[in-house]
C-alpha positions as CSV (number, residue, x, y, z in Angstrom):
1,X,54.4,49.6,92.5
2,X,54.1,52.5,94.7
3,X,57.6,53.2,95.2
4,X,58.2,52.7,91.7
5,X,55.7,55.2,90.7
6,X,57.3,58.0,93.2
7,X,60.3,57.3,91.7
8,X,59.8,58.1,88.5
9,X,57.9,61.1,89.3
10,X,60.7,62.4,91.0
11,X,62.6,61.8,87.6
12,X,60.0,63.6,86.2
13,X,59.9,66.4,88.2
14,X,64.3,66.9,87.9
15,X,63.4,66.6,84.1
16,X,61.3,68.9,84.3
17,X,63.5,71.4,86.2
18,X,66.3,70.6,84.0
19,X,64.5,71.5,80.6
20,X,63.3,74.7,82.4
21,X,66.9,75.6,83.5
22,X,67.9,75.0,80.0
23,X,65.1,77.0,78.6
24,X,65.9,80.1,80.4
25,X,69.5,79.6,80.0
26,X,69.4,79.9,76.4
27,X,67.2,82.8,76.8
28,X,69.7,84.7,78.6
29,X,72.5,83.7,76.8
30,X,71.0,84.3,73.4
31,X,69.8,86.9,71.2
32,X,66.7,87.2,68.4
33,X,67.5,90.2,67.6
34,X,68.4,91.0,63.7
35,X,72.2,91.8,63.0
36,X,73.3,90.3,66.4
37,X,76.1,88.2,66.9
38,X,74.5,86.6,69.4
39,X,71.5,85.5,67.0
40,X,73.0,82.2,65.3
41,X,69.1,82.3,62.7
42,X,69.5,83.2,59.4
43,X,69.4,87.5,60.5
44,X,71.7,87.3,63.1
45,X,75.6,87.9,62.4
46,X,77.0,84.7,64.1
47,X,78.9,84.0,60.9
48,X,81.6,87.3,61.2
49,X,83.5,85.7,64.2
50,X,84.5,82.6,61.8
51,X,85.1,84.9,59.3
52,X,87.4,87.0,61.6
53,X,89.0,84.0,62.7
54,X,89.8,83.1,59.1
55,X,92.0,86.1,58.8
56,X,93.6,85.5,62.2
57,X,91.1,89.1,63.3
58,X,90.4,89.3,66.9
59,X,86.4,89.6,66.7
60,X,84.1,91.2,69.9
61,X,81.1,92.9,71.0
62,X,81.1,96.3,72.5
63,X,78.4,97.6,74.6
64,X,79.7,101.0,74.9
65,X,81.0,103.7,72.7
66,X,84.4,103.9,75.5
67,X,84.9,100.3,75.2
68,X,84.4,99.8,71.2
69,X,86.7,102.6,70.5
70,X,88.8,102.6,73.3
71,X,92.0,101.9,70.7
72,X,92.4,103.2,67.4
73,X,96.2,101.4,66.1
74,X,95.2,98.2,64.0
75,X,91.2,99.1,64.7
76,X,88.4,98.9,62.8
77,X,84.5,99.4,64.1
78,X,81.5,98.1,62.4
79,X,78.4,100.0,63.2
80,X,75.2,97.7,61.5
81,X,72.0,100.2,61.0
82,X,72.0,101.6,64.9
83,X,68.5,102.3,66.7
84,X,69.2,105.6,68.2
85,X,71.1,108.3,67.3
86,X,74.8,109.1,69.2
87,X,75.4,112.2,70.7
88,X,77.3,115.2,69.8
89,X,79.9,114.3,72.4
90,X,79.7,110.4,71.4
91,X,80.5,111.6,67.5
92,X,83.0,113.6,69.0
93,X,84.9,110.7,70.8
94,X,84.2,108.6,67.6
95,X,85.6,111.1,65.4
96,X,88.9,111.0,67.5
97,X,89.2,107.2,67.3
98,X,89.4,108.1,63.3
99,X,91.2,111.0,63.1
100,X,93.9,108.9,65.2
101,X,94.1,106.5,62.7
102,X,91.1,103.9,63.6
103,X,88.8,102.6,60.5
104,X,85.1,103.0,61.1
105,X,82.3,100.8,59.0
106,X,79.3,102.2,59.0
107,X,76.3,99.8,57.3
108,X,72.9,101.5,56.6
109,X,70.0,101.2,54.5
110,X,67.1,102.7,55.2
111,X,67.7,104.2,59.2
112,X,68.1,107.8,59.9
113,X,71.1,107.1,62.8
114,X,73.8,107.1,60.2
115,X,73.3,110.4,58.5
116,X,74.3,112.3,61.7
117,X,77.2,110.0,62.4
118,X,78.6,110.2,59.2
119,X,78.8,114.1,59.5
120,X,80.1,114.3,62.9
121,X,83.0,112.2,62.1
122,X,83.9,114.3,59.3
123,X,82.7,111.7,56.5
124,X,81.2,112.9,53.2
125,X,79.2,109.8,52.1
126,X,76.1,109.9,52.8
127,X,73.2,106.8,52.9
128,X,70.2,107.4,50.1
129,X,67.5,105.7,52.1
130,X,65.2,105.0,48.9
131,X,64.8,100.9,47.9
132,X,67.5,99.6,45.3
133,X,65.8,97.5,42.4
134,X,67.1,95.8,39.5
135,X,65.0,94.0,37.2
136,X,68.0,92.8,35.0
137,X,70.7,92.1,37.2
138,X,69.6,90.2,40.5
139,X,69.3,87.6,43.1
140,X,66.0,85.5,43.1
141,X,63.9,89.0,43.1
142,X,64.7,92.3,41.8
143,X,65.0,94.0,45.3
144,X,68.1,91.3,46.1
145,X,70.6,92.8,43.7
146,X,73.9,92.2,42.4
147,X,76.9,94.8,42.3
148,X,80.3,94.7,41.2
149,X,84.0,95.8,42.7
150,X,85.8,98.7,40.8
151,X,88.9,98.8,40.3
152,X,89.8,101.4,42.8
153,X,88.8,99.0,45.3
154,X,91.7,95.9,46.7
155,X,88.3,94.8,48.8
156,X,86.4,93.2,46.1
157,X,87.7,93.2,42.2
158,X,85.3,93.9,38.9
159,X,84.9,90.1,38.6
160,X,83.1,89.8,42.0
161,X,79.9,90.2,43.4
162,X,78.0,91.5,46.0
163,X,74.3,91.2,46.6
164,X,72.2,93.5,48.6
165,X,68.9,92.4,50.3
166,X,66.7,95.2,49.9
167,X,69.8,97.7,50.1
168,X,70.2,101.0,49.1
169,X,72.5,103.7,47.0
170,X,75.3,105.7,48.5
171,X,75.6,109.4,47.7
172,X,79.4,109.1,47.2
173,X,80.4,113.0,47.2
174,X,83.6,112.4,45.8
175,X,84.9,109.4,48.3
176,X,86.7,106.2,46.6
177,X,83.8,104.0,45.7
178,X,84.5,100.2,46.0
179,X,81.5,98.7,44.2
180,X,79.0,99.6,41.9
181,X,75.1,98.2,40.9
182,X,74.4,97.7,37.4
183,X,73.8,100.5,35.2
184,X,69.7,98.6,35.1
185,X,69.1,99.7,38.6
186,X,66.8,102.3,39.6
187,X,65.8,103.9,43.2
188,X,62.2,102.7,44.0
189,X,61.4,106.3,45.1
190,X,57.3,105.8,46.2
191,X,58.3,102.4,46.5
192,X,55.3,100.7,44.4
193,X,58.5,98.0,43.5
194,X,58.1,98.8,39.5
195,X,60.1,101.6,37.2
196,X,58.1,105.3,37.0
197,X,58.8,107.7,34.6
198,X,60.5,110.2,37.2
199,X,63.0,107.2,37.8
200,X,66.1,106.3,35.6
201,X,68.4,103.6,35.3
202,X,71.7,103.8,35.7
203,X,74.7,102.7,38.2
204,X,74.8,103.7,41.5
205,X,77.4,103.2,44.3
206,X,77.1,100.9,47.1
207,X,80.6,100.9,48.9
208,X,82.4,103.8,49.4
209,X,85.9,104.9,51.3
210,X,87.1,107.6,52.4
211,X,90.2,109.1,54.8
212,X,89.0,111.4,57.3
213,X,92.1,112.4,59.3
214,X,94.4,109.6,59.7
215,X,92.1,107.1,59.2
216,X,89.1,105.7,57.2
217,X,85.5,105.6,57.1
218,X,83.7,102.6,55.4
219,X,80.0,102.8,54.2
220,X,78.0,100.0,52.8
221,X,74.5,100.8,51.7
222,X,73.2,97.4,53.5
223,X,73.8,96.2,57.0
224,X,72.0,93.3,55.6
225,X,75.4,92.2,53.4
226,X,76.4,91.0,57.0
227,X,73.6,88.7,58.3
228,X,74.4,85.3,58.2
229,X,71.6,84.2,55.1
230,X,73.8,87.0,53.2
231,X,77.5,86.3,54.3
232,X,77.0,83.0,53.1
233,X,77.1,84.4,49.1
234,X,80.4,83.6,47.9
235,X,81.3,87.2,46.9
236,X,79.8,89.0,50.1
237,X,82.1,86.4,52.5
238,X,85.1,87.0,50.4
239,X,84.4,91.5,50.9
240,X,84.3,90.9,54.8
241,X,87.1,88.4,54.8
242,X,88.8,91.0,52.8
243,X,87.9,94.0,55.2
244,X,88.8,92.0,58.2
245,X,92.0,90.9,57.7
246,X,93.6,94.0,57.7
247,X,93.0,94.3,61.0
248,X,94.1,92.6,64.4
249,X,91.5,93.9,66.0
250,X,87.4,94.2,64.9
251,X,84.8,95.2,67.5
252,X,80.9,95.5,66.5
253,X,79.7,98.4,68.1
254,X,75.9,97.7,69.7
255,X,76.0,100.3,71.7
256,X,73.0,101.7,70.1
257,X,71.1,99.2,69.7
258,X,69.6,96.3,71.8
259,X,71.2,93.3,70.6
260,X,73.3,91.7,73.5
261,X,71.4,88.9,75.8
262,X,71.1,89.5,79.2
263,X,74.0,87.3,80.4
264,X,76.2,88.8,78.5
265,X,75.3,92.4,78.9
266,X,75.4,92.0,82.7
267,X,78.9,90.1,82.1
268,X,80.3,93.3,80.0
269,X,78.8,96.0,83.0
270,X,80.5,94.2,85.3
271,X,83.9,93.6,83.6
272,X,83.5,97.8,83.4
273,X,82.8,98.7,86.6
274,X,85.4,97.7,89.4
275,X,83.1,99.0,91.8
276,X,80.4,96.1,90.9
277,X,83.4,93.8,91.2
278,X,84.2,94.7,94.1
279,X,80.4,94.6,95.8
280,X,80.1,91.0,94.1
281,X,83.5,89.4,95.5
282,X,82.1,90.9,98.8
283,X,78.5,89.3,98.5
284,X,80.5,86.3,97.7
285,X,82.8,85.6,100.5
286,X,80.3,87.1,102.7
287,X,77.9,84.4,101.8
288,X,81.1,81.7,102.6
289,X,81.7,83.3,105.7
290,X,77.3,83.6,106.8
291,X,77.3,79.7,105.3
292,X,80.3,78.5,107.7
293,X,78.9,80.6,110.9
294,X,75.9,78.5,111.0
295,X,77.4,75.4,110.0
296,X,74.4,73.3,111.6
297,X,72.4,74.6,108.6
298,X,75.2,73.3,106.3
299,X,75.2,70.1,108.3
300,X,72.0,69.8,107.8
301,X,72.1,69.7,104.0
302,X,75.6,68.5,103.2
303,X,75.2,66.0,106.5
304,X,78.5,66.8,107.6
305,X,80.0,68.9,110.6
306,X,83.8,69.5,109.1
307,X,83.2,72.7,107.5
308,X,85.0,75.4,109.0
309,X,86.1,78.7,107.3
310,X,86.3,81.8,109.1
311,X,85.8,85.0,107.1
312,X,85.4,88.0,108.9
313,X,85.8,91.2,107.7
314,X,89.6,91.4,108.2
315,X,90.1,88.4,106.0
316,X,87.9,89.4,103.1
317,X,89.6,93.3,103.2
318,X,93.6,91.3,102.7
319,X,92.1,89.1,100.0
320,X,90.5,91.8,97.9
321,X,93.8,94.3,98.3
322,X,96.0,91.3,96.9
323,X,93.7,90.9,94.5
324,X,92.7,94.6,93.5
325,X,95.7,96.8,94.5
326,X,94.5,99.5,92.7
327,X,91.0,99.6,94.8
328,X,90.6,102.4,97.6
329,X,90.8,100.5,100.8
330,X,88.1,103.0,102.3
331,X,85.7,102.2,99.6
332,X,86.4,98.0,100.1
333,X,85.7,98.6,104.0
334,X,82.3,100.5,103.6
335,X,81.2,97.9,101.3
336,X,82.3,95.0,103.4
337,X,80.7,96.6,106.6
338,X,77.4,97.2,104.6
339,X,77.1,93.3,103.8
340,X,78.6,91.3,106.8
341,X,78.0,91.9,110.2
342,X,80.9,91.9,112.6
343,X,81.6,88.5,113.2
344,X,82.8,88.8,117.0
345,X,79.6,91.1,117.8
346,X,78.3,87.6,116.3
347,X,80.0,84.9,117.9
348,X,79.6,86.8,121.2
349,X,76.0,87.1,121.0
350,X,76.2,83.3,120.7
């Protein structure tokens, strides 16, 4: 009785530890944050890699403006409602990835960051900020509402629809405009959700493009059109399918805003910085070679005496210039001196 009792506290207990390990897996490894394509609830934008896919569009995550617009040929970058504003010198590098040809999407509704990117990349649309309502033509409320291609636009026709959850209006400036709200819609101005006097209906853009060099800049008046509750409307999935597939390359740009788990953020730093790799593969086979010089300790878990691997310094410098040709051997020795020990002074002291 006793014994069995132990035994299935012990199960218990690995249970336990299991569901935990799980538990904090998925909370590195996952996002909650709104517009993230880590984020698989109804605000996160899990749906756009199976949309990309669809169209045969490589889709990925970029944590950095160097890495998201690294390559303009074939390009485009969606930027959905940032949290901080880029830099002059970030709009400047931004602006080059368009003026080389690149396509930039910028989606914004009622955030500040846009207006300032939108100027320093040479754009002339500009985001209106004030709540769009339609009491005639909407989606289950008047602040979800419906707007229709034009025909300057190949991205969505006149007999498709978009709808916007709690979007905006575009201030087109003379740019192409792709889609249009019904001539019943009204900016909610103080925002008291009803028509005022010093408010008028009519039809207000809600797509726009434009070419800014040798490229083209892309605004929607909701970032909200790419959530996953909203890509699944018919006419919003067929616009991004549509935008996509142009391309052979798409890359959401979250460099400004917090959206990336742990895990992965870690994952992308590292993959960026060769010195990192470098100190890791060190701490790696510097733990293999501390593991196999006190073997007893091994033995003692493992309960077994056969494992022998020598990895002094020597060893791990050849494997890591195979590996990384490119790396200064200079910097690979400091940083192999600074974790393991020399392993005669070692065995001599023995």
């Amino acid at each position: 009785m006793g014994d069995s009792t132990a035994r299935y506290a012990r199960y218990a207990v690995v249970g336990l530890a299991l569901l935990v390990l799980l538990s904090l897996g998925a909370g590195v490894a996952t996002s909650t944050a709104a517009f993230s394509a880590y984020n698989a609830a109804w605000d996160g934008s899990t749906n756009l890699e199976e949309i990309a896919a669809t169209g045969e569009t490589e889709l990925s995550v970029a944590t950095t403006v160097d890495s998201a617009y690294e390559r303009s040929e074939d390009s485009i970058v969606i930027v959905l409602s940032p949290d901080r504003a880029y830099t002059e010198a970030e709009q400047t590098q931004i602006r080059q990835y368009v003026d080389e040809g690149g396509t930039l999407l910028v989606a914004e509704d009622f955030g500040s960051q846009t207006t300032s990117l939108l100027r320093g990349v040479g754009a002339r649309s500009r985001i209106d900020g004030r709540l769009l309502r339609d009491e005639r033509r909407y989606y289950r409320t008047p602040n979800i509402t419906l707007a229709s291609g034009t025909n300057n636009s190949t991205l969505i026709g006149p007999e498709q629809t978009l709808t916007l959850n709690h979007g905006t209006a575009i201030r087109a400036n003379g740019t192409t405009i792709l889609a249009n709200s019904s001539e019943f819609s009204y900016l909610d101005t103080n925002r008291n959700y009803a028509l005022d006097d010093q408010e008028s209906l009519e039809s207000r853009p809600v797509v726009t493009r434009e070419s800014v060099g040798e490229g083209t800049v892309l605004v929607v008046s909701d970032p909200s059109l790419f959530i996953n509750a909203m890509s699944d409307r018919s006419g919003n999935r067929q616009f991004i399918g549509a935008v996509l597939e142009e391309y052979d390359r798409a890359v959401v740009d979250d460099s400004h805003a917090e959206r990336v788990p742990p895990l992965f953020a870690w994952l992308f730093w590292l993959r960026s910085s060769p010195l990192a790799q470098v100190a890791l593969g060190t701490l790696a086979l510097g733990g293999v070679g501390l593991a196999t010089t006190h073997r007893r300790v091994v033995s003692s878990v493992f309960d077994s005496d056969e494992i022998t691997v020598d990895a002094d310094q020597d060893v791990i410098l050849a494997y890591l210039g195979a590996e990384h040709p490119e790396w200064d051997t200079a910097d690979v020795k400091r940083l192999i001196a600074g974790v393991i020990p020399d392993q005669h002074k070692r065995d001599d002291d023995d």
